[in-house]
N, C-alpha and C positions, 0 to 999 in steps of 0.2 A: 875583681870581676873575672880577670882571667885566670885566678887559680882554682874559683867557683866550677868555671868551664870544666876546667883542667880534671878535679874530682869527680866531679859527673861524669864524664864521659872516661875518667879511671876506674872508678866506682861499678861503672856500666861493663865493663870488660871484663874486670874482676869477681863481678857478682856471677856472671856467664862460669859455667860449668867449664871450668879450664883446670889444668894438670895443678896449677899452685893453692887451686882453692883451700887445701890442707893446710898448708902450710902459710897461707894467711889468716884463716879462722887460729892457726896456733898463736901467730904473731901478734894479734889484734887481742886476742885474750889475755897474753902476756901486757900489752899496751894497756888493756884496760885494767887490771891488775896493779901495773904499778904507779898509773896516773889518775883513774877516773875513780875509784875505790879510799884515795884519798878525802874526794867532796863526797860520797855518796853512795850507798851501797844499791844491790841490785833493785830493790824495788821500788827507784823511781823506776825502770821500767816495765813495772806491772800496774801502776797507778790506773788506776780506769780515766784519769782528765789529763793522760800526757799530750804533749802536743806534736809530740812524732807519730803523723798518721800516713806517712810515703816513705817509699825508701830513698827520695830526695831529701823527705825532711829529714830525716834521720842522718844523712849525710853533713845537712846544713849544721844540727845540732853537734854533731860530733867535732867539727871545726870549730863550731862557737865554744863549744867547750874547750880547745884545745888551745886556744888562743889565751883565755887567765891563767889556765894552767903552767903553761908557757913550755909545755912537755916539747913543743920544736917539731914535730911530726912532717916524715915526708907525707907527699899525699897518697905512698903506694902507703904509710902507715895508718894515718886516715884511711884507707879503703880497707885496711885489714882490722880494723875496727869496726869499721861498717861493718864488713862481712862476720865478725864475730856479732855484733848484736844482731845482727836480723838473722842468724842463725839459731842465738839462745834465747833469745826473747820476742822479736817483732814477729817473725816469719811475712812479711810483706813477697810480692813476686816478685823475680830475679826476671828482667831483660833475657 
């Protein structure tokens, strides 16, 4: 529960228009590259019945994923994942 906190409210900083934002959309794309592209290429998310409809959920799923994977992700890595999908795919609103 408290690592849930923890991304959310890293998630929430990072998605804010701050100086690293580049450089975590690079790093998140790199992550999702050489982990999530593994199970899955991009269009689950363009599926029209996905179940990532917030950028909380989005957050949630990207943990849940990250956990069979066993890819180990800090949560600033998780948050630059976030920030790469809702970037290239979701465009949800940023805090």
């Amino acid at each position: 529960m408290k690592r849930i906190l923890t991304l959310s409210v890293l998630t929430g900083t990072i998605l804010g228009i701050s100086p690293a934002l580049a450089a975590d959309i690079n790093h998140g794309e790199q992550l999702h590259q050489q982990q999530c592209q593994s199970c899955h290429d991009s269009t689950v998310y363009r599926r029209p019945n996905h179940f990532v409809t917030s950028l909380k959920a989005l957050g949630q799923q990207v943990k849940r994923c990250e956990i069979p994977s066993k890819a180990n992700w800090t949560d600033e890595d998780i948050a630059g994942v976030v920030t790469y999908l809702n970037n290239q795919f979701y465009h949800f609103p940023t805090p």
